[in-house]
LUMTORBA-335404 format. One record per residue: residue in three letters; x, y, z of N, C-alpha, C in turn. Coordinates in pm, whole numbers, padded with zeros to 5 digits, always signed. Each point is the difference from the previous one (the first is absolute). Example, Ala and Ser with C-alpha at 12.3 -4.5 7.8 and 13.67 -1.06 7.14 Angstrom:
residues 2
ala+01319-00569+00780-00089+00119+00000+00090+00120+00000
ser-00035+00105-00072+00082+00119+00006-00077+00109+00073
***
This chain:
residues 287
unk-00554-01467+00954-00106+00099+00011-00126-00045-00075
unk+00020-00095-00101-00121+00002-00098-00078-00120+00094
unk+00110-00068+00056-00033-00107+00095-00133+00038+00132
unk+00071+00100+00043-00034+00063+00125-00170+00061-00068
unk-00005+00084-00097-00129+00093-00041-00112-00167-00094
unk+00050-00098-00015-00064-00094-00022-00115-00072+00097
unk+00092-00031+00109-00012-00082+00149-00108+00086+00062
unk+00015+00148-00037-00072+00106+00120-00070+00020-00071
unk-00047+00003-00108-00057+00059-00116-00077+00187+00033
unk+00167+00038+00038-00055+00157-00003+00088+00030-00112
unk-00081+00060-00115+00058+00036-00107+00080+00173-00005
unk+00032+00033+00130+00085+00144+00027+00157-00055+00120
unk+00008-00194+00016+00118-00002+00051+00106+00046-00058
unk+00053+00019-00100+00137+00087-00035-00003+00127+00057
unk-00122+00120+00031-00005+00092+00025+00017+00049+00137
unk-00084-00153+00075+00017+00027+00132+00135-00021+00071
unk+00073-00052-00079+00147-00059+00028+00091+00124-00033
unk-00049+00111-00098+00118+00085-00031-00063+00144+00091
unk-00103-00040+00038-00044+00118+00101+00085+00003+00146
unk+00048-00108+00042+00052-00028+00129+00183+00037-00049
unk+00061+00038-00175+00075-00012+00031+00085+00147-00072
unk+00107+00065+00048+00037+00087-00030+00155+00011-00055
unk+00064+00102+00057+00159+00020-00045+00058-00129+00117
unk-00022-00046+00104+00008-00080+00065+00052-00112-00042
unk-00108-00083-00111+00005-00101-00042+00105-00017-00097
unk+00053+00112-00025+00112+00001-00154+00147-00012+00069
unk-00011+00007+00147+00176+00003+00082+00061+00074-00029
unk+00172+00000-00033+00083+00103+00020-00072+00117-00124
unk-00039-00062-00144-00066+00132-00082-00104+00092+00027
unk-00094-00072+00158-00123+00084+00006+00071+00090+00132
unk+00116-00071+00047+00061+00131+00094+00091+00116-00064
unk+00019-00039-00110+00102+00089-00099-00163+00117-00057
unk-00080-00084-00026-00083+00149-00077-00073+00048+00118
unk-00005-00042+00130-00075+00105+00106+00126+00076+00044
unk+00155-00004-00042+00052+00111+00044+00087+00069-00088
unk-00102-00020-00101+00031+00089-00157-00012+00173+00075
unk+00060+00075-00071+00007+00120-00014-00174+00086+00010
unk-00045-00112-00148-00146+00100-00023-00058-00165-00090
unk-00118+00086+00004-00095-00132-00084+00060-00027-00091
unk+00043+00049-00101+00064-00026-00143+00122-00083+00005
unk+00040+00013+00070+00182-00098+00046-00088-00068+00047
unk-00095+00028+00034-00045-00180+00121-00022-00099-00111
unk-00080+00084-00122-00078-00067-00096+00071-00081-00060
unk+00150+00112-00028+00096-00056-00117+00111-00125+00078
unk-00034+00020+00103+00104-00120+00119-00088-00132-00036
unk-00134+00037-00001-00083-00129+00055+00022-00090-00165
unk-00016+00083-00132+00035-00061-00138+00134-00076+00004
unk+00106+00126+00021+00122-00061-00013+00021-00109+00084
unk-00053-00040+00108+00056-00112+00070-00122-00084+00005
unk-00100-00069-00092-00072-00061+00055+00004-00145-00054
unk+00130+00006-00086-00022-00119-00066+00110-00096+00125
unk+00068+00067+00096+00028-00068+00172-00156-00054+00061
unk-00114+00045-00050-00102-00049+00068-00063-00093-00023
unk-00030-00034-00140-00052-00088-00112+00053+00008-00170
unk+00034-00100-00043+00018-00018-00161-00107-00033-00069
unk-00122-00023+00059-00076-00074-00091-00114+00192+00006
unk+00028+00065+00009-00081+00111-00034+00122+00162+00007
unk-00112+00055-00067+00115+00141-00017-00043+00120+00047
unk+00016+00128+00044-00070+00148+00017+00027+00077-00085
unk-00107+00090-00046+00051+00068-00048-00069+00165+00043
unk+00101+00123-00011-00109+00140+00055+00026+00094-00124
unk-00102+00031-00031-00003+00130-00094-00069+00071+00043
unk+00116+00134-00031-00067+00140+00085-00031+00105-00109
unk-00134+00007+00060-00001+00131-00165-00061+00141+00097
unk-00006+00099-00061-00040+00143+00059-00080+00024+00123
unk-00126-00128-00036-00115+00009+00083-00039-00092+00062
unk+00023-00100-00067-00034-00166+00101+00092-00088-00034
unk+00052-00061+00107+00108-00120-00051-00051-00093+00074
unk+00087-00143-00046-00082-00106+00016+00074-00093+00066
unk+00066-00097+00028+00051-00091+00058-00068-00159-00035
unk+00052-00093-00064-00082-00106-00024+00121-00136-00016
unk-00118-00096-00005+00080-00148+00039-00032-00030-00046
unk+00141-00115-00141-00055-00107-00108+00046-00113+00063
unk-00042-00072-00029+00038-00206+00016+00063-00014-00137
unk+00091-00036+00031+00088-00086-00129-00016-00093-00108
unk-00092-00118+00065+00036-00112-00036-00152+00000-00096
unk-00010-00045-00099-00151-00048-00047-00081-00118+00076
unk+00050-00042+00026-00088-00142+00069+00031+00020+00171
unk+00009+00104+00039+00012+00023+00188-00142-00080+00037
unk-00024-00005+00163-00116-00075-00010-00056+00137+00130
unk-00110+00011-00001-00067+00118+00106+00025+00127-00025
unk-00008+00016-00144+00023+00165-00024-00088+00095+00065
unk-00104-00033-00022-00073+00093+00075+00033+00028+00109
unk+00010-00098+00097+00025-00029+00132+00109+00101+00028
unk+00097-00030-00063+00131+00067-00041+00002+00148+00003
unk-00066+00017-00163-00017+00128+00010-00106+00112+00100
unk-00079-00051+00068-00050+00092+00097+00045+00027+00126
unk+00041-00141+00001+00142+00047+00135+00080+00112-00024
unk+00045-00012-00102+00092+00107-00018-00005+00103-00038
unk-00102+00042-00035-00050+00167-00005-00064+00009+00113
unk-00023-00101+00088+00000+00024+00141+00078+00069+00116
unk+00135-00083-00071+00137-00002+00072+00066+00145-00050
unk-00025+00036-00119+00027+00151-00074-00048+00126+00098
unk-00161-00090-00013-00067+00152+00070+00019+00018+00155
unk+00080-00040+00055+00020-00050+00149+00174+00046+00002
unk+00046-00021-00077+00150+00050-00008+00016+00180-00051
unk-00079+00028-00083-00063+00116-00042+00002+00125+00145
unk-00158-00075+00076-00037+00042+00129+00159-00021+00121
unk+00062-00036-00019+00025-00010+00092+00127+00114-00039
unk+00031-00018-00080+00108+00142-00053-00062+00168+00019
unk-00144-00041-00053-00083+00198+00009-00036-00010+00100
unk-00043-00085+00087-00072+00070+00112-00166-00072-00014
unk-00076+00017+00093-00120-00051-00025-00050+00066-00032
unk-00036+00164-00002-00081+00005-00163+00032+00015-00162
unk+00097-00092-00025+00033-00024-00144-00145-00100-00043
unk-00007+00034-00119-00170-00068-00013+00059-00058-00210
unk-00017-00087-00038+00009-00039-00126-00101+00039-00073
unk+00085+00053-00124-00158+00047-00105-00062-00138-00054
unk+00025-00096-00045-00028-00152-00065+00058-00052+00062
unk-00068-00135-00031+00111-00141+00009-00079-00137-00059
unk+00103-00016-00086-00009-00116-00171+00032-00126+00062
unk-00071-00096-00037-00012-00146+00004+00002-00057-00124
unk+00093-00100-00037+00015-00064-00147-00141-00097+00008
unk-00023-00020+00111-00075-00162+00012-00133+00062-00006
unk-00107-00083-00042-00139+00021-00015-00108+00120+00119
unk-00066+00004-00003-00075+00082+00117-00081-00083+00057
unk+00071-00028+00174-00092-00067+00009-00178-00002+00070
unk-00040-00098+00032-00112-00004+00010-00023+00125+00115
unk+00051-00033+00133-00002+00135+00067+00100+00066+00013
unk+00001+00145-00036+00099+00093+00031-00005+00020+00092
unk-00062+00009+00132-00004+00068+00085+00139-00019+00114
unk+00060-00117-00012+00149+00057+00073+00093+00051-00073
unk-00022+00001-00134+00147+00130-00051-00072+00144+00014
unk-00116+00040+00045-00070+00102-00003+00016+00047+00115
unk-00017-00087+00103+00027+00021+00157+00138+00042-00008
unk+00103-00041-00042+00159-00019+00000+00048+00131-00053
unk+00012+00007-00121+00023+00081-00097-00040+00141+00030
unk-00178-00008+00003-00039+00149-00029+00036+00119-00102
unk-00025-00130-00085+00015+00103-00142-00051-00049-00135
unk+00005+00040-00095-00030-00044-00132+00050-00149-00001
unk-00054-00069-00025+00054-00168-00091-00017-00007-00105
unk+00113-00034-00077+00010-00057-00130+00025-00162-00015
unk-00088-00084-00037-00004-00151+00002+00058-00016-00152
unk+00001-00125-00054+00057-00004-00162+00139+00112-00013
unk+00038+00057+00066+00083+00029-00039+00146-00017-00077
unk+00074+00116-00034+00144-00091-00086+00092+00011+00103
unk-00010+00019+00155+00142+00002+00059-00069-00007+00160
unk+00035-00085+00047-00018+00029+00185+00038+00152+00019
unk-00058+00095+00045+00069+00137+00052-00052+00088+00075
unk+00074+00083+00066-00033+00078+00072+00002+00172-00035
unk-00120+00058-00092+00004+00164+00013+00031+00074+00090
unk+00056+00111+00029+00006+00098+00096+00059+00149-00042
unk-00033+00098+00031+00024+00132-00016+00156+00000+00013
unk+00099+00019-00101+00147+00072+00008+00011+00071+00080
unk-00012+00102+00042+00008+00072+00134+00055-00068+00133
unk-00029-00104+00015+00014-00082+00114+00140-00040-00017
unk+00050-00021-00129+00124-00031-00020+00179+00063+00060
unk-00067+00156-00015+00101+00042+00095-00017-00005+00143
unk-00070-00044+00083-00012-00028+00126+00122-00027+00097
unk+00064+00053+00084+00074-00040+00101-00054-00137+00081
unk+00047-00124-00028-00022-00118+00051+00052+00039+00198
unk-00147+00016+00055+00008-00021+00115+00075-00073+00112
unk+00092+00040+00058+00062-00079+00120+00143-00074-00107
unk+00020+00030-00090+00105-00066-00088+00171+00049+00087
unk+00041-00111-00016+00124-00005+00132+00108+00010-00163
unk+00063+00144-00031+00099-00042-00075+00151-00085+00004
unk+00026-00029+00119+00103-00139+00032-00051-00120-00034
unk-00129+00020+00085-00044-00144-00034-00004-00070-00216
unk-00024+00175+00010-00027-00063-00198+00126-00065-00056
unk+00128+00084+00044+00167-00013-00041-00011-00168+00016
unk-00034-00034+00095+00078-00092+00088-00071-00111-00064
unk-00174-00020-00062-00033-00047-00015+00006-00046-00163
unk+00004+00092-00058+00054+00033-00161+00150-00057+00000
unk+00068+00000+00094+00147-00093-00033-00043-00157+00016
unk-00121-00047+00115+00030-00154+00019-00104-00020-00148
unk-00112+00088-00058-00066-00036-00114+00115-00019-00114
unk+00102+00092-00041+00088-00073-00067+00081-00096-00048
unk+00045-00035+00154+00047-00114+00057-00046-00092-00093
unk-00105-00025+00070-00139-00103-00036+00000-00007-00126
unk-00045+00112-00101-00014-00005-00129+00135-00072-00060
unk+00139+00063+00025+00075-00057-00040+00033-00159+00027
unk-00045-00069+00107-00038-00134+00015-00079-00088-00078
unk-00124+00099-00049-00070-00067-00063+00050+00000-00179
unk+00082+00055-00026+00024+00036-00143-00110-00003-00067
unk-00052+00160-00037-00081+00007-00034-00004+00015-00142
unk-00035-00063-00112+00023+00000-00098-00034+00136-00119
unk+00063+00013-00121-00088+00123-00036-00134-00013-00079
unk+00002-00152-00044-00155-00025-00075-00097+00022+00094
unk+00060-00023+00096-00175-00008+00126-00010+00177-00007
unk+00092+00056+00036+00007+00157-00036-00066+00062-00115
unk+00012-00024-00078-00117+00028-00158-00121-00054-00007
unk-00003-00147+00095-00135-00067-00017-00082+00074+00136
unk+00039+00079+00057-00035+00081+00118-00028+00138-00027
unk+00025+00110-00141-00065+00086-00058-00062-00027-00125
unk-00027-00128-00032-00076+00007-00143-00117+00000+00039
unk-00082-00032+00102-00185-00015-00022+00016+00156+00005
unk+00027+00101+00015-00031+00108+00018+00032+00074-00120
unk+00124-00048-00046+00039+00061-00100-00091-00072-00156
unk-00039-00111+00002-00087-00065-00086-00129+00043+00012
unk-00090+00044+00092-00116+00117+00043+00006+00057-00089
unk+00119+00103+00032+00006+00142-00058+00028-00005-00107
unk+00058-00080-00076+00038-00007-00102+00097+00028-00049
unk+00124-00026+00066+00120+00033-00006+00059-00053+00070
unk+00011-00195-00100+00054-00064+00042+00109-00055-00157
unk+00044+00111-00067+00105-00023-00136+00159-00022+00127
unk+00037-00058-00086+00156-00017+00043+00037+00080+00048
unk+00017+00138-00027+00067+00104-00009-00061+00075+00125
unk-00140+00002+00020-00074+00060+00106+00057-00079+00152
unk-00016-00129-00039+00038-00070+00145+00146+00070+00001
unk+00127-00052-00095+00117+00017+00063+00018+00154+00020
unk-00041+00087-00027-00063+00127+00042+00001+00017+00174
unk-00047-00084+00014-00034+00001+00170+00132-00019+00071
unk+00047-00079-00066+00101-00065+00083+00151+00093-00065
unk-00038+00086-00071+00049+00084-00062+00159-00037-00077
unk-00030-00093-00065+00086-00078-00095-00050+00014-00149
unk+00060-00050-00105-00006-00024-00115-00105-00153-00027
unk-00080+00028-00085-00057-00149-00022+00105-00056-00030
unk+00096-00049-00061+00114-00119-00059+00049-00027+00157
unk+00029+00095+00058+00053-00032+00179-00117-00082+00032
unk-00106-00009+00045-00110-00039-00006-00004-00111-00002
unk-00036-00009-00116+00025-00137-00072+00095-00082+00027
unk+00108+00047-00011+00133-00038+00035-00007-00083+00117
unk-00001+00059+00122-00020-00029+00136-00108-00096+00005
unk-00156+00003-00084-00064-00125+00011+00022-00136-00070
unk+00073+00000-00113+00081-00119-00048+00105-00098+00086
unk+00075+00119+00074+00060-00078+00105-00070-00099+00100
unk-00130+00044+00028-00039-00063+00092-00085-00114-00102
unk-00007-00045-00104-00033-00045-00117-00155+00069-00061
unk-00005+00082+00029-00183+00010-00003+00019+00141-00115
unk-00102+00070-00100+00054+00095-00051-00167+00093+00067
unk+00030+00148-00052-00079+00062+00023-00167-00040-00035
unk-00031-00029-00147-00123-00034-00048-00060-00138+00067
unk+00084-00077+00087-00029-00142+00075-00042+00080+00091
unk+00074+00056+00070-00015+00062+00132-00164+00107+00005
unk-00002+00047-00079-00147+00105-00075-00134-00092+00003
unk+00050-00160-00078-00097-00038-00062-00053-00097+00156
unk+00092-00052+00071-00067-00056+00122-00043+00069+00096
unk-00048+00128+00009-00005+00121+00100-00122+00006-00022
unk-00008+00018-00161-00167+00020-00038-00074-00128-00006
unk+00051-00084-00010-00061-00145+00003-00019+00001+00169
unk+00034+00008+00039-00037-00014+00171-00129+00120+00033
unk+00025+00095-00081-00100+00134+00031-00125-00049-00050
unk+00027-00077-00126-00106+00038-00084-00076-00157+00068
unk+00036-00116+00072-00013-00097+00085-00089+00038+00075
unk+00060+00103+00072-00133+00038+00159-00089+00065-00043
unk+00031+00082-00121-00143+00062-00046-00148-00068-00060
unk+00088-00112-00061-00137-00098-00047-00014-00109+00138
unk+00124-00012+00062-00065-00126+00142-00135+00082+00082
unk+00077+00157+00002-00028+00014+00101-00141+00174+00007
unk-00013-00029-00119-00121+00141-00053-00092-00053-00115
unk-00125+00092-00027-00052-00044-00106+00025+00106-00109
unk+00072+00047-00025+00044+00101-00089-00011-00054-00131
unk-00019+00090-00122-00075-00077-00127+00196-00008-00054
unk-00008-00132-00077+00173+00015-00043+00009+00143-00126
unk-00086+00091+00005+00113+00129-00099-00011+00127+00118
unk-00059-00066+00126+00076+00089+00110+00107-00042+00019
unk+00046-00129+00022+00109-00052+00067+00123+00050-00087
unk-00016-00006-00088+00087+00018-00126+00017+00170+00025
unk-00106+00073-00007+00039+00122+00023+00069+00035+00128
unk-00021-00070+00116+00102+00009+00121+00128-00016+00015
unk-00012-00138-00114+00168-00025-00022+00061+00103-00117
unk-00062+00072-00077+00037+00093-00119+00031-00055-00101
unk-00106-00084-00045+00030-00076-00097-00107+00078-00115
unk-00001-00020-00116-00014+00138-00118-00140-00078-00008
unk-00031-00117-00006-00163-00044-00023+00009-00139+00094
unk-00111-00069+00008-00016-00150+00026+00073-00053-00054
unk+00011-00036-00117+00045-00083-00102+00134-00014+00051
unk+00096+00109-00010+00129-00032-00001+00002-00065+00178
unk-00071+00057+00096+00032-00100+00139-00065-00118-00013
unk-00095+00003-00064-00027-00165-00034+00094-00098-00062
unk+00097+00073-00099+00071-00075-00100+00131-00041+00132
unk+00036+00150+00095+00106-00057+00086-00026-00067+00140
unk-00138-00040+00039-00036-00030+00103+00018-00137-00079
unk-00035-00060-00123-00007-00143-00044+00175-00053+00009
unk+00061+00108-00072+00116-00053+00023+00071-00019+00177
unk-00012+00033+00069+00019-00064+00123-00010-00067+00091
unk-00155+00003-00066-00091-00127+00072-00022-00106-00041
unk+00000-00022-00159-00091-00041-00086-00118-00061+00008
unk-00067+00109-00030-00130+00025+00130-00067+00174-00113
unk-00111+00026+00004-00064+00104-00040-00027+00050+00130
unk-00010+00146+00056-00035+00035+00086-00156-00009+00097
unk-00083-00056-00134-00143-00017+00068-00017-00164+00033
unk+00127-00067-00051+00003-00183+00029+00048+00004+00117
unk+00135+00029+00015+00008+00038+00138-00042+00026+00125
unk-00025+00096-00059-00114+00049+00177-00072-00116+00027
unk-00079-00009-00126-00117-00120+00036+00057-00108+00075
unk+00083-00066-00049+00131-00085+00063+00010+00066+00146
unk+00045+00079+00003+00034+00047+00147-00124-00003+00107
unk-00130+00047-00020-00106-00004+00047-00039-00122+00022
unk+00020-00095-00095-00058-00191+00031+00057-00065+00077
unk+00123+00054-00028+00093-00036+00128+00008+00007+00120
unk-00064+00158+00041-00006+00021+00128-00153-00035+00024
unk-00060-00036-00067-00149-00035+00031+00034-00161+00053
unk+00086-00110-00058+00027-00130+00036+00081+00019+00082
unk+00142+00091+00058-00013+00014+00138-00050+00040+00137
unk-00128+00037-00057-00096+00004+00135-00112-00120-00007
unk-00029-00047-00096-00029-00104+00028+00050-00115+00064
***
């Protein structure tokens, strides 16, 4: 993709690529959430099974009273076409969204990690709504309300039938449980309630279980924490100009200092050497 928006030099190819694509493109999971019950099972189908779609990124939806959100992280710190990436896919959100409410479901926002670029005018055309550029999360706003929605034309056999071969599948793929924790922490690291105890909370275990279960796979919880935010805190300086005691406040870190002190230890690297690094870099691969 970074290939493709290079060659053409239209700086909205990731976008135009996730505009053409919907529940379609995701296979047996995007036929499992168009014959979800209601939006909310669609939502919670499309999380629970998406790591059958891709490993190298995660979903996550939080629903609160009045607006909930739906958004897409990239994993890796060094991915290459984030942007690209990420506008596709709050592309691909707001298109999977629509196609569950009906056509007049309308988004209150929609957040871009990557810079603003020079012209907005096709996420403006697209979207039709508020943009947030620099942002801390690819996502998609929308009114809760929509959430209880009866998913249109939804064939409940077809869901049975289709929810047994998604198992299938999952159980083929052995899905591990670190990828499972590394699949609610950007959200839970947001909010700030990413302690031991909060995650295994979710999964509604004991932290020592927890723990337990991630030793086996050799990795422990605070490894698992500390490369989540190192990947977060990655796209935020690749891929925004955010001053680093925002970034730090995104990740919930108590001042600069201390994400400076743990951004060095991972990188060994200061967070403002870095970037710079990252920026020269991509300046000598377009040259």
């Amino acid at each position: 993709m970074a290939h493709c928006a290079a060659k053409t030099g239209c700086s909205h190819f990731g976008l135009l690529i996730g505009q053409h694509s919907g529940s379609r493109s995701l296979g047996l999971v995007g036929l499992l959430v168009m014959n979800s019950p209601n939006v909310r099972t669609a939502l919670g189908n499309l999380l629970r099974y998406f790591h059958l779609v891709t490993r190298g990124a995660t979903m996550n939806f939080h629903e609160d009273s009045r607006v909930s959100s739906l958004s897409y992280h990239i994993n890796q710190v060094k991915a290459q076409a984030n942007a690209e990436v990420g506008a596709g896919a709050v592309a691909v959100m707001f298109n999977i969204l629509r196609e569950l409410c009906g056509p007049n479901w309308q988004p209150r926002e929609a957040w871009f990690v990557h810079q603003q670029p020079l012209d907005t005018k096709p996420y403006r055309q697209f979207f039709q709504t508020h943009l947030q550029f620099d942002a801390e999360q690819n996502a998609i706003f929308f009114i809760s309300s929509w959430l209880n929605l009866h998913v249109k034309d939804a064939n409940p056999d077809l869901y049975k039938l289709v929810l047994q071969q998604i198992d299938l599948l999952e159980a083929q793929q052995d899905r591990n449980f670190p990828q499972q924790v590394r699949e609610v922490l950007p959200e839970a690291i947001r909010r700030g309630d990413s302690k031991a105890d909060q995650v295994a909370a979710l999964f509604s275990m004991h932290p020592r279980t927890l723990n337990r279960r991630l030793q086996s796979y050799g990795i422990s919880y605070q490894e698992l924490k500390e490369e989540v935010s190192y990947a977060m805190a990655g796209q935020l300086l690749n891929e925004t100009d955010l001053e680093i005691s925002q970034i730090a406040t995104n990740l919930n870190y108590t001042d600069a200092r201390s994400f400076i002190r743990a951004f060095r230890r991972w990188s060994g690297n200061t967070p403002a050497r870095w970037r710079a690094q990252q920026k020269l870099g991509h300046i000598t691969e377009r040259q």
